[in-house]
C-alpha positions in Angstrom: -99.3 147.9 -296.0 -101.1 147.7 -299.0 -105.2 146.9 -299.5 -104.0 144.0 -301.5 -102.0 142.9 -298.0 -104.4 143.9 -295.6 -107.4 141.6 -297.2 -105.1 138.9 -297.9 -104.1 139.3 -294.3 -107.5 139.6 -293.0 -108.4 136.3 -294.7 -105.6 133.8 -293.6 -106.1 135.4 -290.2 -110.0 135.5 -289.5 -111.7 132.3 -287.6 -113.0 129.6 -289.3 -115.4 129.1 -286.9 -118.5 131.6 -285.7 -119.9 131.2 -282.7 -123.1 133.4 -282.5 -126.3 132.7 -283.3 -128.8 134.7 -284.9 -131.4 134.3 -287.7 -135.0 133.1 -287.2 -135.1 129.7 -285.3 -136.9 128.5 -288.1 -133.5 128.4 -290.6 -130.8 128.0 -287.9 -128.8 125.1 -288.3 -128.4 122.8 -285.2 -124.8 123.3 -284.8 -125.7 127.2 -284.3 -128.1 126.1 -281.4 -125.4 124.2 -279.9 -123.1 127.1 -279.4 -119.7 124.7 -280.6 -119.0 126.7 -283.5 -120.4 126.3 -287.1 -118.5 127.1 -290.6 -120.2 127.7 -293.7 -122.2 124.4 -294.4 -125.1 125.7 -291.7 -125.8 127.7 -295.2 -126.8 123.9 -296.6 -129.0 123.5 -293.7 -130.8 126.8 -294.4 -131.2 126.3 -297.9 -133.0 122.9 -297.5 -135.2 125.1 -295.1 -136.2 127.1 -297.4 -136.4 124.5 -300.4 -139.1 122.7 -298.5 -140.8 126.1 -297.2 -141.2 126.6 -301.0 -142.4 123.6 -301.5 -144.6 122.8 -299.1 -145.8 126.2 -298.3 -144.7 126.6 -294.5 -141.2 125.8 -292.9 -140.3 122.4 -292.0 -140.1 122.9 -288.2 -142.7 125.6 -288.1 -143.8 125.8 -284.7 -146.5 127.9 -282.0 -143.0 129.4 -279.9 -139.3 130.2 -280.7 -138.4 127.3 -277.8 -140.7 124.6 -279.4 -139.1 125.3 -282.9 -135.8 124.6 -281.2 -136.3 121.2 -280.1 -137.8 120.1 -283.5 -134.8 121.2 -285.3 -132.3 119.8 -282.2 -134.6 116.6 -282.9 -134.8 117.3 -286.7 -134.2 113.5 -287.7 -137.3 112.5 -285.5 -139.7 115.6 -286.6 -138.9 116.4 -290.2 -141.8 115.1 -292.3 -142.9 115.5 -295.1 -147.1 116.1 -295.3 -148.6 113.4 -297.1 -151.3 116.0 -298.3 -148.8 117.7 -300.9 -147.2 116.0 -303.9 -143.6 115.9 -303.6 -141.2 114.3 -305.5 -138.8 111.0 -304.3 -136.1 113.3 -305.9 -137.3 116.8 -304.1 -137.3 115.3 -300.7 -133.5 113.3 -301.4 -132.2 116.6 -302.4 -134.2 118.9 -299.0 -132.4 115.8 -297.2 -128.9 116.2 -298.3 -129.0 119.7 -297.0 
């Protein structure tokens, strides 16, 4: 078999799922946390993380320990604000929420 074969191969076989998590708790994606499997939109999630990070100068669920971190993203619909302190955009937070 060639390369060609094997890569094409490779793809149509592989999962379309992952199931492990690592990364820094503060860009994981809930459905990592949850341990269900996750395709390649967690990338969205992460990117949004790192959009307001840039933004606002720390990351959005920024946290004292790895567990409290956790249950802020798990809970990221309840905890994710946006500091009233820094000038943001109507359009910059629509687009960090669409991720």
């Amino acid at each position: 078999m060639n390369s060609k074969r094997k890569a094409e191969t490779w793809k149509r076989n592989r999962r379309q799922l992952a199931f492990s998590t690592v990364g820094t708790p503060d860009y994981i994606a809930p459905e990592v946390f949850m341990q269900t499997g996750y395709n390649k939109l967690c990338d969205w999630w992460s990117l949004g993380v790192i959009m307001y990070e840039m933004l606002i100068g720390y990351p959005p669920f920024c946290s004292e320990t790895p567990q409290e971190t956790y249950k802020k993203v798990m809970n990221w619909k309840e905890t994710l604000t946006f500091p009233p302190e820094v000038p943001i955009s109507d359009k910059a937070k629509d687009l960090i929420l669409r991720c």
